[in-house]
VOTORMI-363331 format. One line per field, with one value per atom (N, C-alpha, C): residue in one letter; chain; atom name; x, y, z. Coordinates in nm, 3 decimals. Example, Ala and Ser with C-alpha at 12.3 -4.5 7.8 and 13.67 -1.06 7.14 Angstrom:
2
code = (a:a:a:s:s:s)
unit = (A:A:A:A:A:A)
site = (N:CA:C:N:CA:C)
u = (1.319:1.230:1.320:1.285:1.367:1.290)
v = (-0.569:-0.450:-0.330:-0.225:-0.106:0.003)
w = (0.780:0.780:0.780:0.708:0.714:0.787)
//
This chain:
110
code = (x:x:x:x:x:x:x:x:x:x:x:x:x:x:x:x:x:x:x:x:x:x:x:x:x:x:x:x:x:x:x:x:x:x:x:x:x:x:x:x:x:x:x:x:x:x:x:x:x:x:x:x:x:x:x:x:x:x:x:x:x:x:x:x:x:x:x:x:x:x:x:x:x:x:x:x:x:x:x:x:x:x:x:x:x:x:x:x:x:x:x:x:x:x:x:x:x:x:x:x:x:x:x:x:x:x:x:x:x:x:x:x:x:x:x:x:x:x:x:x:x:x:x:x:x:x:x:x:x:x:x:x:x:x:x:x:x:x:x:x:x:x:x:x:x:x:x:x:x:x:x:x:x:x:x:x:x:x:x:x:x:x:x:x:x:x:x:x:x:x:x:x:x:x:x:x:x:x:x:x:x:x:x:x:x:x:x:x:x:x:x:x:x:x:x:x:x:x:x:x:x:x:x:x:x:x:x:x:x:x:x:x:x:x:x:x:x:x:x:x:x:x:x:x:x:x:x:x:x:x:x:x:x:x:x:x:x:x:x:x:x:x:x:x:x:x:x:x:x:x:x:x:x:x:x:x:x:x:x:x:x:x:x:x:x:x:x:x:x:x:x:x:x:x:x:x:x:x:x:x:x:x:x:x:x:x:x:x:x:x:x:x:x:x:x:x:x:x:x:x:x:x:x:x:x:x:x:x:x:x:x:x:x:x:x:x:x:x:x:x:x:x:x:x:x:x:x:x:x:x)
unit = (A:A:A:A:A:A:A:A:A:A:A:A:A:A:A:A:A:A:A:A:A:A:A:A:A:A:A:A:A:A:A:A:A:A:A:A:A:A:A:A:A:A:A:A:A:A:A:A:A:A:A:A:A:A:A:A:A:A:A:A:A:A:A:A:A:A:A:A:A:A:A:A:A:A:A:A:A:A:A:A:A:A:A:A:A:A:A:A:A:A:A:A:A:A:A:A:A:A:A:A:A:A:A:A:A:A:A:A:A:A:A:A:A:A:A:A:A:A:A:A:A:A:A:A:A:A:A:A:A:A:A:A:A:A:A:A:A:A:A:A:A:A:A:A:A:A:A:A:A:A:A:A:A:A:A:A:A:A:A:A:A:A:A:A:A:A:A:A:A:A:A:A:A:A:A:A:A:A:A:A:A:A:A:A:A:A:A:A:A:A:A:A:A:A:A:A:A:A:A:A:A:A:A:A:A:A:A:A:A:A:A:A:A:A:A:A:A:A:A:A:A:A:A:A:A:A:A:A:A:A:A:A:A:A:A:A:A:A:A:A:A:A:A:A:A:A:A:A:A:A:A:A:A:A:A:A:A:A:A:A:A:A:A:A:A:A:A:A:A:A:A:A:A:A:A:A:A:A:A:A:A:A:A:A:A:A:A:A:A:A:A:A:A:A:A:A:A:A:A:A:A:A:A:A:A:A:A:A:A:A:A:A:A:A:A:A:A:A:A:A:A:A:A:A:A:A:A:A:A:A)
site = (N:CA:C:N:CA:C:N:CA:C:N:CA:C:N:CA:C:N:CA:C:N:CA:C:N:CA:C:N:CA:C:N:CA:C:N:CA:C:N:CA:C:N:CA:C:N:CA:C:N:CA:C:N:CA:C:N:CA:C:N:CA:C:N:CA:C:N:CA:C:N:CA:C:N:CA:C:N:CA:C:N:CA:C:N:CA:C:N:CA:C:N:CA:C:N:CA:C:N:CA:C:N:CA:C:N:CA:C:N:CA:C:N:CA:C:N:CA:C:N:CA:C:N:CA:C:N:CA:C:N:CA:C:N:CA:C:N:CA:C:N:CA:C:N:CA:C:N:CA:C:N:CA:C:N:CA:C:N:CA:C:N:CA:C:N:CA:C:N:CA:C:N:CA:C:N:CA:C:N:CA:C:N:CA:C:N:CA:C:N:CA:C:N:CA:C:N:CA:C:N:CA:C:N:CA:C:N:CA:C:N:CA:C:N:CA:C:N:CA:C:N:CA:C:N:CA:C:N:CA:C:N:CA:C:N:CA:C:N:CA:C:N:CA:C:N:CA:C:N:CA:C:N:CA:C:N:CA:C:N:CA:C:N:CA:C:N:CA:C:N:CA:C:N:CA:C:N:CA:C:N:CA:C:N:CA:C:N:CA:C:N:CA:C:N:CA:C:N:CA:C:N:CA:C:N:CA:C:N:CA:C:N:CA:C:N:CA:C:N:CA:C:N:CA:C:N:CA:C:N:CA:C:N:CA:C:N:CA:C:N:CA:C:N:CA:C:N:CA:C:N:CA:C:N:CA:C:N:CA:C:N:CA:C:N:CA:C:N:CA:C:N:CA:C:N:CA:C:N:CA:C:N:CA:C)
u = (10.002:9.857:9.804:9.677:9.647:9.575:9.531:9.404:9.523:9.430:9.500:9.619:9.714:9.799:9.812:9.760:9.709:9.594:9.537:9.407:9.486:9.356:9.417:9.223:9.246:9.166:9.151:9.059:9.005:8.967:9.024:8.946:8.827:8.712:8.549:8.550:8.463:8.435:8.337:8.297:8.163:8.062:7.981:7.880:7.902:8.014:7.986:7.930:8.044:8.019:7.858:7.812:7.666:7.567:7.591:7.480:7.513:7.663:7.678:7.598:7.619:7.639:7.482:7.451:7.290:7.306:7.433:7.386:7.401:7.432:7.487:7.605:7.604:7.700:7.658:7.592:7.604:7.598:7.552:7.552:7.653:7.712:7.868:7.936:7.930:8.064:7.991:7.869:7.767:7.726:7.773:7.807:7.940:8.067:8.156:8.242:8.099:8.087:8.054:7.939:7.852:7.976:8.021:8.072:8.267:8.301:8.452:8.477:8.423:8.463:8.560:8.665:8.811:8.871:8.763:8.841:8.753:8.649:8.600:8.661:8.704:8.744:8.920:8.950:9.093:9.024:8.914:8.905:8.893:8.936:8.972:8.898:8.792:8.788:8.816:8.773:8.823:8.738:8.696:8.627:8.755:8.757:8.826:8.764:8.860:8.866:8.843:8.884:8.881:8.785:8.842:8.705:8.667:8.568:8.536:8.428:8.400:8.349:8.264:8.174:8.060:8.103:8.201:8.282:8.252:8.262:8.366:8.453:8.544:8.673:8.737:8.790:8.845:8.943:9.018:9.134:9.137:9.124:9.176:9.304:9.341:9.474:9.499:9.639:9.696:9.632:9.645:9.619:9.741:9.761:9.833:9.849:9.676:9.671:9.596:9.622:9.570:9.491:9.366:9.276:9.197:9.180:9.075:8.921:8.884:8.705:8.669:8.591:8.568:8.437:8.330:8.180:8.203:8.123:8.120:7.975:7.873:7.775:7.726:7.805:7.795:7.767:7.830:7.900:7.807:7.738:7.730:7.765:7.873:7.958:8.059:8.087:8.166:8.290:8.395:8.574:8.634:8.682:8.812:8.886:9.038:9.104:9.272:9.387:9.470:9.630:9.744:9.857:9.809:9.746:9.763:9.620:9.516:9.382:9.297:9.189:9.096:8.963:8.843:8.708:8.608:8.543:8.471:8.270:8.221:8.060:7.990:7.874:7.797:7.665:7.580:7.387:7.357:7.492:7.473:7.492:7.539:7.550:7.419:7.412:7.302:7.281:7.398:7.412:7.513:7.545:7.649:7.707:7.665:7.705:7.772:7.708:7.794:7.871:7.904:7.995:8.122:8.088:8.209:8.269:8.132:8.170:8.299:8.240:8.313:8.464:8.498:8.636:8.679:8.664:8.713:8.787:8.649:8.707:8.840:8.794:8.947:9.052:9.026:9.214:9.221:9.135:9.194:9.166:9.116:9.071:9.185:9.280:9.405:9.347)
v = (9.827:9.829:9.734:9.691:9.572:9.642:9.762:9.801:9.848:9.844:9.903:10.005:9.994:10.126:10.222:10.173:10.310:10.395:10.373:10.445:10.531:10.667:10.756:10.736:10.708:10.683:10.817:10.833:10.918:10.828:10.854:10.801:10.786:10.712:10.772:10.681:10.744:10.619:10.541:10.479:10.348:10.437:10.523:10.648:10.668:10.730:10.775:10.677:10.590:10.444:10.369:10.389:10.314:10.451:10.598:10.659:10.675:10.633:10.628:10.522:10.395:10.241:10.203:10.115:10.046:9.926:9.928:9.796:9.676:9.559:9.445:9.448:9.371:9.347:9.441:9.506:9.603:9.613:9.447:9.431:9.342:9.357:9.289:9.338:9.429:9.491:9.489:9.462:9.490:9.293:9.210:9.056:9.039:9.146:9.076:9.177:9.253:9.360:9.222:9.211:9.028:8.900:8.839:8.740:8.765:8.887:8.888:9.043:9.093:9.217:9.274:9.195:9.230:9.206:9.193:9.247:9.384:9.345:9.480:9.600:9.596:9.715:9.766:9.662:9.692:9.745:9.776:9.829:9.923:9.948:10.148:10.171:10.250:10.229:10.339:10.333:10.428:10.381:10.524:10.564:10.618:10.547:10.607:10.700:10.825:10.942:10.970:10.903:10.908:10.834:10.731:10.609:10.510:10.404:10.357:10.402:10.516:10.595:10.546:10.482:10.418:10.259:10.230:10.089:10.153:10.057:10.064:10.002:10.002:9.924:9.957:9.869:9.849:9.741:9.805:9.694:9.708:9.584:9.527:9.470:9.576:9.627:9.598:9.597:9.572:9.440:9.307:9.147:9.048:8.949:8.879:8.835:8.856:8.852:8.954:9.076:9.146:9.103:9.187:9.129:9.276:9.302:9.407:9.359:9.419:9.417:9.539:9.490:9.543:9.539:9.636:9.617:9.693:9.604:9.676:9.642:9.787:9.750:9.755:9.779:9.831:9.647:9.550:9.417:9.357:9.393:9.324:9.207:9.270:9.128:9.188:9.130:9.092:9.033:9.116:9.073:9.063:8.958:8.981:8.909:8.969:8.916:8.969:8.841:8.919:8.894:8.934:8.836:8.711:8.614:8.483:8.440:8.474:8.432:8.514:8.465:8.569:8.506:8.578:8.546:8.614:8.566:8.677:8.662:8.701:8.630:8.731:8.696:8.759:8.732:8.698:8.708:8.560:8.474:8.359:8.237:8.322:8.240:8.228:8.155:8.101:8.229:8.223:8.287:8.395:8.496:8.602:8.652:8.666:8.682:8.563:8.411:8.298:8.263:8.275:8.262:8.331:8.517:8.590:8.507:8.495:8.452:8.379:8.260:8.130:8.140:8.243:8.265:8.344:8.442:8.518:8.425:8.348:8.266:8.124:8.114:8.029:8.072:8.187:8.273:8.319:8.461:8.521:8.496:8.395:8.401:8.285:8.388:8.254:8.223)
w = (9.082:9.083:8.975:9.002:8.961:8.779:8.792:8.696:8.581:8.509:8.333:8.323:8.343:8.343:8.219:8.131:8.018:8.038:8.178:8.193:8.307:8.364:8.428:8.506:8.627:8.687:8.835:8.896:8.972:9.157:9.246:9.336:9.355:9.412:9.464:9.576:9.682:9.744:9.774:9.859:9.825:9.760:9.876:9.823:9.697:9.633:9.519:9.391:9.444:9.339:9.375:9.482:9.479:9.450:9.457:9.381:9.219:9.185:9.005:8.974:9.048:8.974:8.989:8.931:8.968:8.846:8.787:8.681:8.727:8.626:8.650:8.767:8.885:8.943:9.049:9.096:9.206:9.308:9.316:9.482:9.534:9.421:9.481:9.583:9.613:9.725:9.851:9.890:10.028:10.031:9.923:9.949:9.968:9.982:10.014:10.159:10.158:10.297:10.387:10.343:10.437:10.465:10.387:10.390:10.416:10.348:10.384:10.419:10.530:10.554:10.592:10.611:10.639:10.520:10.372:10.264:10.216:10.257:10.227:10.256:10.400:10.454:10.379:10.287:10.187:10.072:10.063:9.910:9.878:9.790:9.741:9.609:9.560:9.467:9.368:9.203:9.099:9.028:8.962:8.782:8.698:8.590:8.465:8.426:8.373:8.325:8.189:8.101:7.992:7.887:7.898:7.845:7.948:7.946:8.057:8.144:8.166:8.273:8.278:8.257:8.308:8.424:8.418:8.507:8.651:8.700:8.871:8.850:8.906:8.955:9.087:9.146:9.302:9.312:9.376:9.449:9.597:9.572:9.731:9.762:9.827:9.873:9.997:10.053:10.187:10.223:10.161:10.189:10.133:10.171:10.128:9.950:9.914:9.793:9.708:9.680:9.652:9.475:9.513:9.341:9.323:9.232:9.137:9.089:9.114:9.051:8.940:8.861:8.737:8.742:8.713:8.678:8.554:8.467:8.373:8.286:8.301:8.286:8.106:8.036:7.892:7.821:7.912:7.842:7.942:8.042:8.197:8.276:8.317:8.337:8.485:8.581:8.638:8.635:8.657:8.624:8.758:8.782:8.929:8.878:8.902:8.908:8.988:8.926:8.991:8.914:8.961:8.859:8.820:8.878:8.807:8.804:8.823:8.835:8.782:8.703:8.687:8.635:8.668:8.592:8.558:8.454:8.438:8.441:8.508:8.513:8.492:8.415:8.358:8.368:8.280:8.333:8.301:8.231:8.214:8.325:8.455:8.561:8.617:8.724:8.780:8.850:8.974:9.077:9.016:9.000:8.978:9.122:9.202:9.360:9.386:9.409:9.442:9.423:9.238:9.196:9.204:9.246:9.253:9.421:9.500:9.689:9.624:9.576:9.557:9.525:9.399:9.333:9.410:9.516:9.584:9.709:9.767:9.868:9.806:9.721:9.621:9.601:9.576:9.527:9.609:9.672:9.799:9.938:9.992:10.134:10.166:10.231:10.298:10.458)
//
C-alpha cells in the first residue's frame, strides 16, 4: 500500500469523505470522476485514526499504475503520488484541478 505505514487508517467511502471534507482540494475526486472514471471507479478511500484526521487519502488501486491522494487541509495542499513520482499543489497554482488532471494523466493514464 501506497499510504504511511506507521499510520492505522479506517475505511470511508465517497459520502463520508464529501460530508467530512469541504477544504482545499475537494473537488478533486468528482474532476477525476469527469475526466478518468475508470480510475475513479479504483479508488478506495481512508481517514487516519490517530493523527491526521482531518486528511483524506485514497488509493487507486487495481491499475497498471497504482497512486495515492492526500488532501490535506491544515497545509492546503494537494499530494499524489506513487513509488517513483510525486507532487504536491497548493493555492499557489493557477489551476489546482489542472494541474492534478495533468500529473495524473502523465504518470498514470497508460
Amino acid at each position: 500500500m501506497l499510504l504511511n505505514k506507521t499510520l492505522k487508517y479506517k475505511s470511508e467511502s465517497i459520502q463520508e469523505v464529501l460530508n467530512r471534507y469541504s477544504g482545499f482540494g475537494a473537488d478533486i475526486f468528482s474532476k477525476i470522476s469527469e475526466f478518468y472514471p475508470e480510475l475513479y471507479s479504483n479508488l478506495k478511500y481512508y481517514r487516519a485514526i490517530a493523527v491526521q484526521t482531518n486528511d483524506v487519502f485514497a488509493v487507486c488501486e487495481n491499475i497498471a499504475n497504482e497512486f495515492a491522494i492526500q488532501l490535506d487541509p491544515d497545509i492546503e495542499i494537494i499530494c499524489i503520488w506513487d513509488e517513483k513520482n510525486s507532487i504536491e499543489i497548493g493555492d499557489w497554482a493557477t489551476d489546482e484541478y489542472q494541474e492534478a488532471m495533468s500529473f495524473i494523466e502523465e504518470c498514470f493514464v497508460k
